[in-house]
C-alpha angles and dihedrals in degrees: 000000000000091000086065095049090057091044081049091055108046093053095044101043090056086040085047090046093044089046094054085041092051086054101036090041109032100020094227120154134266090259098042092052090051097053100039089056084045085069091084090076100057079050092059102047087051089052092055096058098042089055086053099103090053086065093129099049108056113185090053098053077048091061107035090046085049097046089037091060084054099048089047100034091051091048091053095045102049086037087064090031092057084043091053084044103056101042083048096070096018114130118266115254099216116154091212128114 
């Protein structure tokens, strides 16, 4: 049990951290934050499928699973990040003179 708490926590501790850094950074919402750190679990379950063929060694579909939902992860979330970012300081479209 106490092996799961301490996995549980490695991996919510970073996801709570990246959450508070999404809304003070970004501004995003509550919402918006949430789901963009929720992405982690789409990227897991890709990862999974793409260490598939490493079924008979272990420790390597571990790390690559593992390394794949990184890589991932880290693509969706500054993709969404630079999205946020640029309608953040893009100019007002006002019709008004």
């Amino acid at each position: 049990m106490g092996v799961v708490v301490l996995l549980a926590a490695v991996v919510l501790v970073p996801l709570g951290r990246e959450y508070a850094d999404l809304r003070r950074s970004y501004a995003l919402s509550r919402i918006g934050a949430l789901a963009t750190t929720a992405l982690v679990v789409p990227a897991f379950a890709v990862s999974l499928m793409l260490a598939l063929p490493l079924a008979d060694y272990p420790v390597a579909q571990w790390l690559a699973t593992v390394a794949t939902t990184f890589l991932v992860y880290s693509f969706a979330t500054r993709a969404i990040v630079a999205s946020a970012w640029a309608a953040r300081t893009a100019p007002s479209r006002s019709t008004r003179g």
